[in-house]
Structures are given as structure tokens and as C-alpha cells.
C-alpha positions as CSV (number, residue, x, y, z in Angstrom):
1,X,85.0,115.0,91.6
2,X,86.7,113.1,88.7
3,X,88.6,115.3,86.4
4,X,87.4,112.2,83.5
5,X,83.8,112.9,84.2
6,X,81.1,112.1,81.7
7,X,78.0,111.8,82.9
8,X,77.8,108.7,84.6
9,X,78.6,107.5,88.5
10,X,80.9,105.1,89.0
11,X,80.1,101.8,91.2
12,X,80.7,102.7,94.8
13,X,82.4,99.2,95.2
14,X,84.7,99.7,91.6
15,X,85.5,103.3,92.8
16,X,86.6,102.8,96.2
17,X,89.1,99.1,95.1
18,X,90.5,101.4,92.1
19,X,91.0,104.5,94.1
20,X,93.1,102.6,96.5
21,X,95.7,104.9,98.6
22,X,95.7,107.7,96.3
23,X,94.6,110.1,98.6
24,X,96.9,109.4,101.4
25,X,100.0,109.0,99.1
26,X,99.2,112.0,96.7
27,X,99.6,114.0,99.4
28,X,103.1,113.1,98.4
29,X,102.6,114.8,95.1
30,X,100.2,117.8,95.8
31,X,103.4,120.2,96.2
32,X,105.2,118.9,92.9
33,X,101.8,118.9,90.9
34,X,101.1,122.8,92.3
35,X,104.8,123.7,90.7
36,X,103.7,121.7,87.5
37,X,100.3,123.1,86.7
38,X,102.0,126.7,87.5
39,X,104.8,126.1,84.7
40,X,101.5,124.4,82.6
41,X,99.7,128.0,83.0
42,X,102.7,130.2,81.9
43,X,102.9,127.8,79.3
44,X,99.4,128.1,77.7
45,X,99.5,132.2,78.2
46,X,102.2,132.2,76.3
47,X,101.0,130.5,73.4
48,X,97.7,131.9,73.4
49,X,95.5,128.9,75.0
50,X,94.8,131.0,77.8
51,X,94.2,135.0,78.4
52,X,96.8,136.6,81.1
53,X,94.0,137.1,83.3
54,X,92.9,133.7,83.5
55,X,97.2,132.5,84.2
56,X,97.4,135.4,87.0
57,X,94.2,133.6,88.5
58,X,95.5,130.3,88.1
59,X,99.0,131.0,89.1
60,X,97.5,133.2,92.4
61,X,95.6,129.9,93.5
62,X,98.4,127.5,93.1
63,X,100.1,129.8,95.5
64,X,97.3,129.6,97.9
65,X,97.2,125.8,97.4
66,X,101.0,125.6,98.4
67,X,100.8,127.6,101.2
68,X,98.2,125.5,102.6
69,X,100.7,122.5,101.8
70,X,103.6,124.6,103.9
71,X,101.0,125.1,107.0
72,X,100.2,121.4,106.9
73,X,96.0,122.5,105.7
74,X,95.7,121.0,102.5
75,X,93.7,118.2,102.4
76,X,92.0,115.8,99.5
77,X,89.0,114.8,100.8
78,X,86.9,111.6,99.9
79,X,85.0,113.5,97.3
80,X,87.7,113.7,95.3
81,X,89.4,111.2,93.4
82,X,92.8,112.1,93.7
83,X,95.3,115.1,94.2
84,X,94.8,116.5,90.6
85,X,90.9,116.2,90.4
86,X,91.0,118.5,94.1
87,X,93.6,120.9,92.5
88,X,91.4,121.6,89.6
89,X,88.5,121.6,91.7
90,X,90.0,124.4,93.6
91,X,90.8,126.4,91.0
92,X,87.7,126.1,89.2
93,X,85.6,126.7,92.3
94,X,87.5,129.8,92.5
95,X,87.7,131.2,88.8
96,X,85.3,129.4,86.7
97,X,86.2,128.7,83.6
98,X,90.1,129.4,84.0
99,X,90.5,126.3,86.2
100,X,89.0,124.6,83.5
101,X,91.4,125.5,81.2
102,X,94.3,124.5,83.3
103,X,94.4,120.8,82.1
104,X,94.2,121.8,78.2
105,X,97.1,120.3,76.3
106,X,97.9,118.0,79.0
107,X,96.1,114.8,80.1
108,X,96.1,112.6,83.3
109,X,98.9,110.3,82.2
110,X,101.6,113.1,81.7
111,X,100.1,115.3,84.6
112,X,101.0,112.6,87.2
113,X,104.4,111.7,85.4
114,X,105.4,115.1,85.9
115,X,104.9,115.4,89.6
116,X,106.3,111.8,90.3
117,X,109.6,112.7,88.2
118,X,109.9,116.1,90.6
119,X,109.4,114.5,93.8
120,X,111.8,111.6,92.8
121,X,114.5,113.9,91.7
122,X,113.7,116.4,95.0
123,X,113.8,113.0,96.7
124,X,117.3,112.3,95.3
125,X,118.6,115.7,95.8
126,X,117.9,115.7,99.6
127,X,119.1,111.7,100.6
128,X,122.1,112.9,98.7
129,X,122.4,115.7,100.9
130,X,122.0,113.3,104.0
131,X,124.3,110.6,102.5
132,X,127.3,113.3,102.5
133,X,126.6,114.2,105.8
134,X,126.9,110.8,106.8
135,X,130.4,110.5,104.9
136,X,131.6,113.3,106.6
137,X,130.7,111.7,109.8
138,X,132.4,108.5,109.3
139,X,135.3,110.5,108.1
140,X,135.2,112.3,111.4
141,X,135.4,109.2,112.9
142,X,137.8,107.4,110.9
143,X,140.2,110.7,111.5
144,X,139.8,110.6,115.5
145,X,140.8,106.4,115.9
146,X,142.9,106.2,112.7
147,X,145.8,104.6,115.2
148,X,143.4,102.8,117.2
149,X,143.5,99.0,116.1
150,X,141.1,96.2,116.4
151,X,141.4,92.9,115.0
152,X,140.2,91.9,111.1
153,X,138.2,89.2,110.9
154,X,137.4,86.6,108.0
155,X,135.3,83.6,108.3
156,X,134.7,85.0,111.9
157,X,138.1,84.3,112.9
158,X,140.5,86.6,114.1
159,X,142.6,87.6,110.8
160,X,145.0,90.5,110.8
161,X,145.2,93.8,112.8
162,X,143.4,96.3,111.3
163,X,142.0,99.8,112.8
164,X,139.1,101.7,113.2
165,X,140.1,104.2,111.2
166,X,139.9,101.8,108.5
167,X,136.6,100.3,109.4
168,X,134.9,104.1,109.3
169,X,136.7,105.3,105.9
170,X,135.6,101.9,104.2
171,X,131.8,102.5,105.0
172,X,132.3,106.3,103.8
173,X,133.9,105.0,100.7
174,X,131.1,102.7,99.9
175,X,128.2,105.2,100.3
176,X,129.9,107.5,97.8
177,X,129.9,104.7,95.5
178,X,126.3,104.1,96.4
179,X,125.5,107.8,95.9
180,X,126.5,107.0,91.8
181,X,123.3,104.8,92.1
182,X,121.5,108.3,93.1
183,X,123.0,110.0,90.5
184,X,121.7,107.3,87.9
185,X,118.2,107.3,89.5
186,X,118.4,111.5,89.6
187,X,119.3,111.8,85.9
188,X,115.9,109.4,84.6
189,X,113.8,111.3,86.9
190,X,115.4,114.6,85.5
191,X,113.4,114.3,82.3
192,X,110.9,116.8,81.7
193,X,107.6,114.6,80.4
194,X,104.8,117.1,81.0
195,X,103.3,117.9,77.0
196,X,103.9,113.8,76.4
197,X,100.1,114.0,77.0
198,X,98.6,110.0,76.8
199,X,101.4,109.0,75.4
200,X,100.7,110.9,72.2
201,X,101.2,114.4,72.5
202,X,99.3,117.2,71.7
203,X,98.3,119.0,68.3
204,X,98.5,122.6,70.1
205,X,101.7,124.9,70.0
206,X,102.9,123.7,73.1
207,X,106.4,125.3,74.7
208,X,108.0,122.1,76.4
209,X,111.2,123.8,76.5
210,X,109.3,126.4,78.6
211,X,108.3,123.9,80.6
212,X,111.3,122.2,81.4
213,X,112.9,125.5,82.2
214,X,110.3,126.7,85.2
215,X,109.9,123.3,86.7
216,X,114.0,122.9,86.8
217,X,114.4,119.7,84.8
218,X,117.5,119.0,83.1
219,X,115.8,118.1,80.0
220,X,112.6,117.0,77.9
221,X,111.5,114.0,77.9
222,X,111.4,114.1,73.6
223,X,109.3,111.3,72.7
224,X,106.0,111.3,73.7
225,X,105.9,107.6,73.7
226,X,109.1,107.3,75.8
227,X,108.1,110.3,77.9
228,X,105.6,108.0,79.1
229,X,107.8,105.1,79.8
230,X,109.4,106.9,82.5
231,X,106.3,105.7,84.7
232,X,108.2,102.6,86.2
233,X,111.8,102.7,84.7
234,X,112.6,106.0,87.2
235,X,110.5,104.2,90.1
236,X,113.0,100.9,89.5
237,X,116.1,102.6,89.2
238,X,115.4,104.4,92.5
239,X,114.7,101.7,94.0
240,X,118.0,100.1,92.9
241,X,120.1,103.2,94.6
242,X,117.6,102.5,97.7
243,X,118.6,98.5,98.1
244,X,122.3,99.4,96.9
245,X,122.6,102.2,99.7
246,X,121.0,99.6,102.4
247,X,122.8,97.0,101.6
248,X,125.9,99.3,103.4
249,X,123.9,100.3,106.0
250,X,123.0,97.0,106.7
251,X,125.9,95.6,106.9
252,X,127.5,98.9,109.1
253,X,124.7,98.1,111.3
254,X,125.6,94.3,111.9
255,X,129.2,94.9,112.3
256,X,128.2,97.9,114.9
257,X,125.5,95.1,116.6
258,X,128.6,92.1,116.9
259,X,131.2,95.3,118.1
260,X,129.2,95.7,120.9
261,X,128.4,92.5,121.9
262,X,130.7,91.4,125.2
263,X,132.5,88.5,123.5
264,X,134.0,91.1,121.3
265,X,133.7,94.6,123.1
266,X,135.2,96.8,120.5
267,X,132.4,99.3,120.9
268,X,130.3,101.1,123.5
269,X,127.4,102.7,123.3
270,X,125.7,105.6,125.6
271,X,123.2,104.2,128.1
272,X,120.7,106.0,127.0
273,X,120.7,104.7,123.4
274,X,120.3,101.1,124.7
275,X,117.1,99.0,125.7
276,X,117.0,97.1,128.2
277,X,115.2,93.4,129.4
278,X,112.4,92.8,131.2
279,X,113.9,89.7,133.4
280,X,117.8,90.7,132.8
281,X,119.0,93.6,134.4
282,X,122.8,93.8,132.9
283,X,121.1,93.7,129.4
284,X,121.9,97.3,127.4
285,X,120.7,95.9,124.0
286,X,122.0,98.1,120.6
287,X,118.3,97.7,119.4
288,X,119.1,100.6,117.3
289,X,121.6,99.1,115.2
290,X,119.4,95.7,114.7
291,X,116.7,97.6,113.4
292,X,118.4,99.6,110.8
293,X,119.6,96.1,109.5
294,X,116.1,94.6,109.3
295,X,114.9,97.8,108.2
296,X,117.8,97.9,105.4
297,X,117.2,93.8,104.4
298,X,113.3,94.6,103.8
299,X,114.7,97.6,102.0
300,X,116.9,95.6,99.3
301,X,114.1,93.6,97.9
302,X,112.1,97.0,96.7
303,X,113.6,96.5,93.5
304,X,112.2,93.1,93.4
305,X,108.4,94.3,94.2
306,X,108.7,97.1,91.3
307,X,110.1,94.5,88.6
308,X,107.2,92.2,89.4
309,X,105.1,95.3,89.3
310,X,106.0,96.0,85.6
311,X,108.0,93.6,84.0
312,X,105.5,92.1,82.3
313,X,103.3,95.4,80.6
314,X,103.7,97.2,77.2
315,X,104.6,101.1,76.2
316,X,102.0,102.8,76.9
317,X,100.0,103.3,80.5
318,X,98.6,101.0,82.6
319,X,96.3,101.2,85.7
320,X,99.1,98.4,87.5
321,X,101.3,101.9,87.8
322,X,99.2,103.4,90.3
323,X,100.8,100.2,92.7
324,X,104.0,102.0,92.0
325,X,103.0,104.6,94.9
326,X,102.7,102.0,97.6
327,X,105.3,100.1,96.7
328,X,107.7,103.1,96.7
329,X,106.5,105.9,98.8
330,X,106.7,104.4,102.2
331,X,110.3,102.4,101.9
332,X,111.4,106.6,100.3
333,X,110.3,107.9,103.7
334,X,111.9,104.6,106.1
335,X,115.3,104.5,103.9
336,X,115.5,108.7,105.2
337,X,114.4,107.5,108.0
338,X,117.8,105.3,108.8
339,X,119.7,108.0,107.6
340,X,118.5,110.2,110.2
341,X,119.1,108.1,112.8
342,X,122.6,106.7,111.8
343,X,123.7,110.6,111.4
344,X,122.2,111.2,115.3
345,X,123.7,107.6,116.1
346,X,127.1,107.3,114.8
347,X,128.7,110.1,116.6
348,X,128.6,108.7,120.0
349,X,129.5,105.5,119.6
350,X,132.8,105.0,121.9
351,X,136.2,103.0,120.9
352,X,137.3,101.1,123.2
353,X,141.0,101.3,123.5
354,X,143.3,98.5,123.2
355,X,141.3,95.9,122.2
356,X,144.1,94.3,120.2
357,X,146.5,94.1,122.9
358,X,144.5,90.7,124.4
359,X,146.2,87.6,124.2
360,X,143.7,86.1,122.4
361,X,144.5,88.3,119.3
362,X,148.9,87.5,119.1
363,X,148.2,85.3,116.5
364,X,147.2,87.8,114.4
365,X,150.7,89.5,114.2
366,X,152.0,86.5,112.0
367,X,151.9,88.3,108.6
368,X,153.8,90.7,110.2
369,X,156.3,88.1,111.4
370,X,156.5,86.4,108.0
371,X,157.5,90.2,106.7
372,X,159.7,90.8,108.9
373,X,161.4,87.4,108.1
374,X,161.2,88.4,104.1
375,X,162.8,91.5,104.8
376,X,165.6,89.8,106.6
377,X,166.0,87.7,103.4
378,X,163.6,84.4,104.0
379,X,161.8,83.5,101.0
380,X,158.1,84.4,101.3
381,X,156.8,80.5,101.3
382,X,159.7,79.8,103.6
383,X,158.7,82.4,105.6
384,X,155.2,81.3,105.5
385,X,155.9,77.6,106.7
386,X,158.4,78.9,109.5
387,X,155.6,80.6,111.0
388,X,153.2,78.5,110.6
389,X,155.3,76.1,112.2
390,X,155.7,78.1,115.3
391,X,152.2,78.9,115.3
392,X,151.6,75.2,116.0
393,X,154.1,74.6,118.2
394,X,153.8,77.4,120.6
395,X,156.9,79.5,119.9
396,X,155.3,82.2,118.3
397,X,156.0,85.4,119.5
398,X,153.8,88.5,118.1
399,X,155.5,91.1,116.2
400,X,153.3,94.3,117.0
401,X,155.2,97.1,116.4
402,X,156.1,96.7,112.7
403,X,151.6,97.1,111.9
404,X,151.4,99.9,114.5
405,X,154.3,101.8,113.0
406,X,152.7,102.0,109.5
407,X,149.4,101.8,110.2
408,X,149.1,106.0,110.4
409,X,150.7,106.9,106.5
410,X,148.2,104.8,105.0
411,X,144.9,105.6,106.8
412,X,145.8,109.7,106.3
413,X,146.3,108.8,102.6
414,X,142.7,107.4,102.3
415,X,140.8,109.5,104.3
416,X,142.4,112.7,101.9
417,X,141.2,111.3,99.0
418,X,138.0,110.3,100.7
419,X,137.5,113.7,101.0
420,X,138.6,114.7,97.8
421,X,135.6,112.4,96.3
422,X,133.6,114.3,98.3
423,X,134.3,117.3,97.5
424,X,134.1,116.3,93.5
425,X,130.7,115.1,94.1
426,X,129.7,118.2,95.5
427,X,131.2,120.3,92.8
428,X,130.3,118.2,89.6
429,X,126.9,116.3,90.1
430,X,123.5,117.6,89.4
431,X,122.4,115.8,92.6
432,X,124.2,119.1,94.3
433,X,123.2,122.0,92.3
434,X,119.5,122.5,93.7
């Protein structure tokens, strides 16, 4: 069934290259199209298009459909086209002309719209969800080994002392700054577009403020024309949060991978969340962490494939859309993915203690000999050269105890207001208050 049916068949060979993957991904959808098409039946009652009989019926087998989508049932088989021609089969196998009704005042264009903007913003309400927890882990973290140092590197060499502490509350800073990228993507997929028809909108009495209300959007979507250029701006600016969000995770990943690595041994992890090789029986490989940093680099060029998607097409839509799906849907699931395992992960990694305290990091200690020297009244480039000098010459000797005296104050200072953002996020953005 094709809800655009006129009276002709379609070649076989068109129909299946143009159907693509709908099927399999609008299974995405079917949930957030059910809730649509019951706010769309309300809606018409109310204004008259449709008897209260005929929304009862409708609104009773939009139930039924969702509960076959929470029992893991529903299906859309080949017959039909996609989700929305098998919804309105349903419903009109079941009441006649009342399914038929369900699509008056709406067409195709905004009836897909709709259910893409819900299951993008449910989308960015729950990796929100997962992205705090994953804060408050690293927080956790960064709490337990705030005193525990490990050298800083730049240019991989050996820089300054730092600490774990640090290490942990920099990666939970970053992915509150990369949940502001989820809060931009939430608030374009929190327009209400359903009424936008083709691009048009409709000469009935239509309630879009009804609408907006039942399906939980934060607003309408006002111009009919702009409604319907939501279809590839909201996909693009999710994928932007998506790449900016990997880009940390990546880069947590890679620092966890070197950690682990015996030349630096800063971190262990259990046995059991290691591979092994087939000819090298010492190896206990962090596979785990490599492939959340492949997965993450293939995850920062989704902007990329949406831009080259729809960079180059006018207002109005276009068939190139339905690409949008397959681009998106699949890196959505694997980005939750890496969440998921970085929260089951990340809590048993081990510190090693005392990494610091080899001789191969003493050279480390020189700011802190230079300070020590400025306190004492040396002029900082003095200072510098005098140290430097000594550095050369071999009679350097480490000053540790100034960094590991002052290295608690500061770390409890930033994880607090760490926390604090945390908290504020929770409190103020719409990403929370599903």
C-alpha cells in the first residue's frame, strides 16, 4: 500500500531503488509517528474534521499499534511502502473510513517531519541523560585519585606533574561543554512542524497550538515554508553535537589506550576487559578503548555526509532527504553505543600509584624549582636559565614537595564547580525536563 495511490503500479525495479531502507529504519519512527497521528486525531475532532466516534477509533488503534511496538510485534511488511502507509493501513483495515480520514489536513512531507523532530529530541533527551552519568563518573573518579599524580606531557615528552584527578575532571568538563551542542540540536528538533503540510499549509481550521501541546514540543514551527526546512538543518546540527561529543571520547579513549601501554603504565585494566593474542601470551590488549576511538573518528565526519547530503537543494522537499535516515540513524544508535560502554568501562579502570616517583620523571619538577627560586627573590628569567643550566649539567635536584603540597586546594575547587555545572544543567535545560 502507498498512501499516494492513484491508480497506477509503480515499476517493481523504480519502487524497490526508491524505497531504499525505509522499512528497516522507520521502524525508528513508528513509535513517534503513533504519538503524532494521535495528537493529529484530537486535533481534527476538535475542529470538526472528524466525528468523536471516528477519534475514539483512531486513538484506540494507535494504542494497539504502540503496544505492539512495546512487545517488539510491530512489523512493516514489504507490501507496504513505509511506516506511515502500514499505520494507515491499520487503521483503515480496522474502521473504514475513519483511518481514511486520519491523514486530512496533513500530507506526507509534514507527517514524517513530525516524527523525525520527536525521535531526534527523545534522542537528545536520553544521550543527555547518559552524558551526565558519565560526568558523574569521571567526577567520581577525579574525587578518589585527586592527590594521585602522573606526569603531563606535551609534544610526548614528559612536561610537568600533573594528577589524575585533573585528567578525569578535564574530560567531565568537556562533555558538559559538548552537552551545549545537545542543547542546540534539542531546541531545532523542538519545533512543532506537523500542519506545515507540503510546505504550504492547509486551508482547514487547523489547531497547531493543540498540536504542539499533546506531542510535547516547545513550540510551532510558524512558517509553513520554514517548518519544512527543518528536514536537514535538525539532522546537521545533531550530527554536529554527535562529532563534537566524540571528538572527547576519542581522545579519552587514546590517552586511556597509551596509559596502559607498559612504556607508560599509569593505568590497569581488569583481565577480563582485555583481549588477548593468538601467538603472544603476555598480551592483555585495551581493545576496548581503541575501538571507541575508531568508532568516535568515523563518528566526527557525520556532519560532513549530511552537508554533502543537502548543501546543495532549495526550500522546499526533496527525495535526497530520505538519505538523511541512513546517514544518521545507525552512527544515533553506535554514538549510545560508546556511551554505554565507557559508563560500564570507566569505573574499573585502576591507578597505578606512584608513577611519578621514577627517575625518569625528576625533570619534571623544574618549574617548581624555578618557583621556589622566584619566591626566594631570583628573577623569573634568571630563575629560568639557572635551572636550565643545571638541567644540562646534571645538578638538578627535583623539588617535589612544593606540587604535591598544593596540588589538593585546586583539584577540590574544580571538581565543586564541576558539579555545580552539573547540577545547573539539570535544573535549567529543556534537555532535562522530559
Amino acid at each position: 500500500m502507498k498512501i499516494w495511490e492513484k491508480g497506477f503500479s509503480v515499476n517493481d525495479t523504480i519502487e524497490k531503488f526508491t524505497v531504499g531502507r525505509d522499512r528497516e529504519l522507520d521502524m525508528y519512527l513508528a513509535p513517534f509517528d503513533m504519538l503524532a497521528s494521535k495528537a493529529q486525531a484530537n486535533m481534527l475532532a476538535k475542529v470538526g474534521l472528524i466525528s468523536d466516534q471516528e477519534r475514539q477509533q483512531l486513538i484506540a488503534g494507535l494504542d494497539e499499534l504502540l503496544a505492539q511496538v512495546d512487545a517488539g510485534t510491530f512489523t512493516i511488511e514489504a507490501d507496504f511502502e513505509d511506516v506511515h502507509s502500514k499505520i494507515e493501513h491499520y487503521l483503515t483495515e480496522k474502521y473504514g473510513d475513519a483511518g481514511k480520514k486520519i491523514h486530512t489536513a496533513r500530507s506526507r512531507n509534514d507527517q514524517v517531519l513530525t516524527a523525525i523532530q520527536l525521535f531526534l529530541k527523545d534522542y537528545t533527551e536520553r544521550i543527555a541523560t547518559k552524558i551526565v552519568a558519565l560526568v558523574r563518573v569521571l567526577v567520581q573518579k577525579a574525587e578518589a585519585h585527586q592527590a594521585d599524580l602522573l606526569p603531563g606531557y606535551t609534544h610526548f615528552q614528559a612536561a610537568m606533574p600533573s594528577s589524575f584527578g585533573l585528567w578525569f575532571s578535564a574530560y567531565a568538563e568537556h562533555l558538559l561543554l559538548d552537552l551545549a551542542l545537545f542543547e542546540a540540536a534539542h531546541t531545532v528538533a523542538d519545533q512543532n512542524p506537523l500542519g506545515s503540510g507540503a510546505g504550504f499549509g492547509s486551508s482547514f481550521p487547523i489547531d497547531r497550538e493543540m498540536t504542539t501541546r499533546e506531542m510535547g514540543f516547545g513550540s510551532v514551527a510558524v512558517s509553513a515554508v520554514g517548518a519544512q526546512m527543518l528536514r536537514g538543518k535538525t539532522e546537521k546540527t545533531l550530527a554536529f553535537a554527535i562529532a563534537g561529543a566524540a571528538g572527547t571520547l576519542g581522545k579519552m579513549a587514546y590517552d586511556l589506550v597509551m596509559y596502559n601501554s607498559q612504556d607508560l603504565g599509569f593505568v590497569t585494566l581488569p583481565k577480563e576487559f582485555t583481549t588477548g593474542s593468538s601467538i603472544m601470551p603476555h598480551k592483555k590488549n585495551p581493545d576496548v578503548f581503541e575501538l571507541v576511538r575508531a568508532h568516535a573518528n568515523r563518528l566526527q565526519a557525520l556532519p560532513n555526509d549530511i552537508i554533502l547530503a543537502t548543501s546543495n537543494l532549495p526550500s522546499g522537499y526533496h527525495r535526497d532527504f530520505q538519505l538523511l535516515k541512513e546517514l544518521l540513524f545507525g552512527p544515533m544508535v553506535q554514538f549510545a553505543d560508546l556511551l554505554d560502554i565507557l559508563l560500564f568501562a570507566l569505573p574499573e579502570i585502576k591507578i597505578k600509584p606512584g608513577v611519578i616517583e621514577q627517575e625518569k620523571y625528576d625533570a619534571i619538577f623544574s618549574v617548581e624549582n624555578i618557583n621556589q627560586l622566584i619566591i626566594a627573590g631570583v628573577p623569573f628569567r634568571d630563575a629560568y636559565q639557572q635551572v636550565g643550566r643545571a638541567v644540562e649539567d646534571g645538578s638538578y635536584v627535583p623539588h617535589r614537595e612544593f606540587q604535591t603540597t598544593h596540588l589538593g586546594s585546586i583539584h577540590n575547587l574544580g571538581l565543586e564547580e564541576i558539579a555545580a555545572k552539573v547540577e545547573r544543567w539539570q535544573q535549567k535545560s529543556r534537555l532535562f525536563s522530559a
